[in-house]
C-alpha positions as CSV (number, residue, x, y, z in Angstrom):
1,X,19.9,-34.9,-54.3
2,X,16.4,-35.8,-54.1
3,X,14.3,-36.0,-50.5
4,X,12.4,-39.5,-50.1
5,X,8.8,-38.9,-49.1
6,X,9.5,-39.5,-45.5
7,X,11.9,-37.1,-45.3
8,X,9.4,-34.2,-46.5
9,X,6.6,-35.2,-44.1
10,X,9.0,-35.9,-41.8
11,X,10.0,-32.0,-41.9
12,X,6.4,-30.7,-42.7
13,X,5.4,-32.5,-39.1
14,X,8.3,-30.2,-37.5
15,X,7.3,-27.3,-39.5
16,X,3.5,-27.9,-38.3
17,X,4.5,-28.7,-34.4
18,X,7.1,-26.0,-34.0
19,X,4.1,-23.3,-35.4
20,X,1.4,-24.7,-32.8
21,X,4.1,-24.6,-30.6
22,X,4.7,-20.7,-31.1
23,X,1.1,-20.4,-31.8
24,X,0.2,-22.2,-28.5
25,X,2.5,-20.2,-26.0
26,X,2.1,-16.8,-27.2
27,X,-2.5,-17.9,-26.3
28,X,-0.9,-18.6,-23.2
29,X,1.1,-15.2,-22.6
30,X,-1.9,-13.2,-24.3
31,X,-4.0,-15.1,-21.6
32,X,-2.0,-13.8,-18.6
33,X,-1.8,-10.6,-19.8
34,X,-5.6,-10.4,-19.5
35,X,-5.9,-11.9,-16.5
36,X,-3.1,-9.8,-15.3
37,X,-4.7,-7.0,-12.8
38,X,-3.5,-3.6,-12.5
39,X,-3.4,-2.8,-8.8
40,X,-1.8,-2.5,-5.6
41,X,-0.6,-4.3,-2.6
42,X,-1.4,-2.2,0.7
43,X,-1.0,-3.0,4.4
44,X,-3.9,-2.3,6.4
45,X,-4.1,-1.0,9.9
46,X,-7.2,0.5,12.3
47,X,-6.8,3.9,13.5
48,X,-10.1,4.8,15.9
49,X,-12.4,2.0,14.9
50,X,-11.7,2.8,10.8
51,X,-9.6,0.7,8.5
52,X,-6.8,2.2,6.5
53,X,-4.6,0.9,4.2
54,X,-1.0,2.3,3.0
55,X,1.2,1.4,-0.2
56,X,3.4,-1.7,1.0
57,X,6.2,-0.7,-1.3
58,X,6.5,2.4,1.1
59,X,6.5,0.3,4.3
60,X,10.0,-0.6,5.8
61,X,9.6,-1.6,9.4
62,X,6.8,-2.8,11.9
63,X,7.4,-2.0,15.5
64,X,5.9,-2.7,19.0
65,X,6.0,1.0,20.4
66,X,9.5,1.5,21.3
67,X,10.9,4.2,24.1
68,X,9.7,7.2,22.0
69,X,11.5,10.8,23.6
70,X,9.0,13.7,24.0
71,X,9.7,16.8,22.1
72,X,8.7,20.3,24.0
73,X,7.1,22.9,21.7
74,X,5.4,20.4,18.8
75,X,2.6,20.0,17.4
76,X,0.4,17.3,19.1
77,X,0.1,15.3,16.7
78,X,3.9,14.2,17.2
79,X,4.5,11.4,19.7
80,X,8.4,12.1,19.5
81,X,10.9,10.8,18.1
82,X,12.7,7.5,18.9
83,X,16.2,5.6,17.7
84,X,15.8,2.9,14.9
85,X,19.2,1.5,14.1
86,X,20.8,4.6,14.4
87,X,18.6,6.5,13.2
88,X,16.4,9.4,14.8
89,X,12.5,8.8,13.3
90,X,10.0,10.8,14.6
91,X,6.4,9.1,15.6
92,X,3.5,10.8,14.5
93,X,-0.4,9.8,15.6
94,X,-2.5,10.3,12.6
95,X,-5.7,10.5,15.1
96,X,-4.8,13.5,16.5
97,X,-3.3,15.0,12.9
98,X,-6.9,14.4,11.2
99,X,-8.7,14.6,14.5
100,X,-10.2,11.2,15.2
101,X,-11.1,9.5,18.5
102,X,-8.1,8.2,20.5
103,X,-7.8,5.1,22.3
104,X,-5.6,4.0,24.8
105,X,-2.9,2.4,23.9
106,X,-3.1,-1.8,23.6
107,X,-1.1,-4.7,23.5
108,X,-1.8,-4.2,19.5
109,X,-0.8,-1.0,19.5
110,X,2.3,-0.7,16.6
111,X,4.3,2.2,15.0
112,X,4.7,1.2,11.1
113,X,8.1,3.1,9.9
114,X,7.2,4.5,6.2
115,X,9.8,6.4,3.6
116,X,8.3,8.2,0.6
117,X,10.3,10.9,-1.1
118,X,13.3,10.1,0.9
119,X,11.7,10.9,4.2
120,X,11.2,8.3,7.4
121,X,8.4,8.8,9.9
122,X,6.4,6.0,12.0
123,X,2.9,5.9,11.9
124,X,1.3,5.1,15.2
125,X,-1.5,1.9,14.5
126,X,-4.1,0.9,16.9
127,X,-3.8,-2.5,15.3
128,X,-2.4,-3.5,12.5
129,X,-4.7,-5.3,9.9
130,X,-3.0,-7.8,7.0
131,X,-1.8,-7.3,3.4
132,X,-4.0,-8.0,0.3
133,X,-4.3,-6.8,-3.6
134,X,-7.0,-4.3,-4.4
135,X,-7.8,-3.4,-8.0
136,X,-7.1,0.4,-8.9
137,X,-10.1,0.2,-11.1
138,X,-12.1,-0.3,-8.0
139,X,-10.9,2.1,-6.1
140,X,-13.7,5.1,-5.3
141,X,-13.0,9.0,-5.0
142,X,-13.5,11.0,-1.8
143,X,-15.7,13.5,-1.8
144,X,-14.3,16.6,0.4
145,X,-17.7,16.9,2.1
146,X,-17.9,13.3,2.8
147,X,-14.6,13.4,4.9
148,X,-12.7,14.1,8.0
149,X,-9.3,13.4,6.7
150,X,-8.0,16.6,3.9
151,X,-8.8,14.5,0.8
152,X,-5.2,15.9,-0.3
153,X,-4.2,13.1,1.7
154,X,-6.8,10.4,0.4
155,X,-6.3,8.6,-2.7
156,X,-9.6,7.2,-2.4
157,X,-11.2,4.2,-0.6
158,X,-12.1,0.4,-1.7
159,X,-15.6,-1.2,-0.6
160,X,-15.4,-4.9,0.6
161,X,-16.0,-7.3,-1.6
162,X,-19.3,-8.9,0.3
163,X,-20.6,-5.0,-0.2
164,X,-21.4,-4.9,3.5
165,X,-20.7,-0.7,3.8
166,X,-17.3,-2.0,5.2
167,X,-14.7,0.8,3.8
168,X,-10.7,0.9,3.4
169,X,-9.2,4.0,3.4
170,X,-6.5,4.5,1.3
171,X,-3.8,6.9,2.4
172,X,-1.6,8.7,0.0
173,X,1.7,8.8,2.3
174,X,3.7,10.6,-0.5
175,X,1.5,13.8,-0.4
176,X,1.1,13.4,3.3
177,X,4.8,13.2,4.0
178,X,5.7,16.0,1.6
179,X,2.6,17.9,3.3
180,X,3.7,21.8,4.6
181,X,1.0,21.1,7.7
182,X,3.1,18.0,8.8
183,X,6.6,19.9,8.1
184,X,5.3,22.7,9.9
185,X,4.6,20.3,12.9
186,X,8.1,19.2,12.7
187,X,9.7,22.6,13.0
C-alpha cells in the first residue's frame, strides 16, 4: 500500500521535531552540567573574633549552652559533658584546644553537636554565622607557618568574595575528631 504525500511529510515533521526535541534537551542537561559547581555547603561560626566554617553534612544539632557537668582530671580544653536525648556528648572549646583568645560567654554563645567517623562531640561557638556554598576550587592551602591552628586540622580557607582580607576558615572535623591529641583529652 502506497503512502499519500501527506502522510510522508506528515511523518518526516515527527521524525524532525522528535530529533530537535532529543537534540534540544540533552543542550539543556550539557548546560547544567557546566554550570553545575563542585563544592560544599558549610556552616559558619566565630570563635575569638575569626570566622570558621564546618561541613554541614557533619552538623546534627544547634544548641543554646545546656547544663554541661564538669569533668575532674581533663584536659582544659573540655567543657564537660552534657545529656542530649539520652545521650552523654562531651563539649569541647576549640579556643582553648588551638589556643585562641576567650571571651565570655554571650547571649550568642551556642554548642554545635558534630558526628564524623561515628563519633559526637559539641563544639562551643561564640556566635554562630549562616550557611552558604563555597567552591572547592577556591578554596586556599594553609601554610604551617602562617597558622595557629595544626594545619592537620585545616583543610584550607576561602577569601570573601569583595576580596576585603576577610578569611573563612575551614575546619576538617573528621581529622580533628579522629585526632590522638583530642582522644588523649578525653581519657
Amino acid at each position: 500500500m502506497k503512502k499519500n504525500a501527506k502522510e510522508v511529510d506528515s511523518q518526516s515533521l515527527n521524525n524532525i521535531l522528535g530529533r530537535l526535541r532529543l537534540e534540544y534537551w540533552k543542550n539543556l542537561s550539557d548546560t547544567q552540567e557546566e554550570e553545575k559547581q563542585e563544592g560544599v555547603e558549610l556552616l559558619t561560626f566565630w570563635l575569638a573574633d575569626e570566622h570558621y566554617g564546618v561541613d554541614l553534612s557533619l552538623s546534627r544539632h544547634l544548641l543554646k549552652l545546656p547544663k554541661i557537668v564538669k569533668l575532674p582530671q581533663v584536659n582544659p580544653y573540655i567543657m564537660g559533658v552534657f545529656n542530649l536525648r539520652g545521650d552523654i556528648v562531651p563539649a569541647l572549646d576549640l579556643r582553648k584546644l588551638f589556643g585562641l583568645k576567650e571571651t565570655d560567654v554571650s547571649e550568642d554563645s551556642r554548642l554545635l553537636v558534630v558526628e564524623a567517623k561515628s563519633i559526637m562531640i559539641a563544639l562551643f561557638l561564640d556566635r554562630i554565622g549562616d550557611i552558604i556554598f563555597a567552591e572547592k576550587k577556591k578554596l586556599q592551602a594553609v601554610a604551617p607557618e602562617n597558622s595557629a591552628i595544626p594545619t592537620q586540622f585545616l583543610k584550607g580557607y576561602f577569601l570573601s568574595e569583595d576580596q576585603k582580607g576577610k578569611v573563612l576558615i575551614y575546619l576538617d572535623l573528621e581529622q580533628l575528631l579522629t585526632s590522638e591529641q583530642l582522644a588523649e583529652g578525653l581519657r
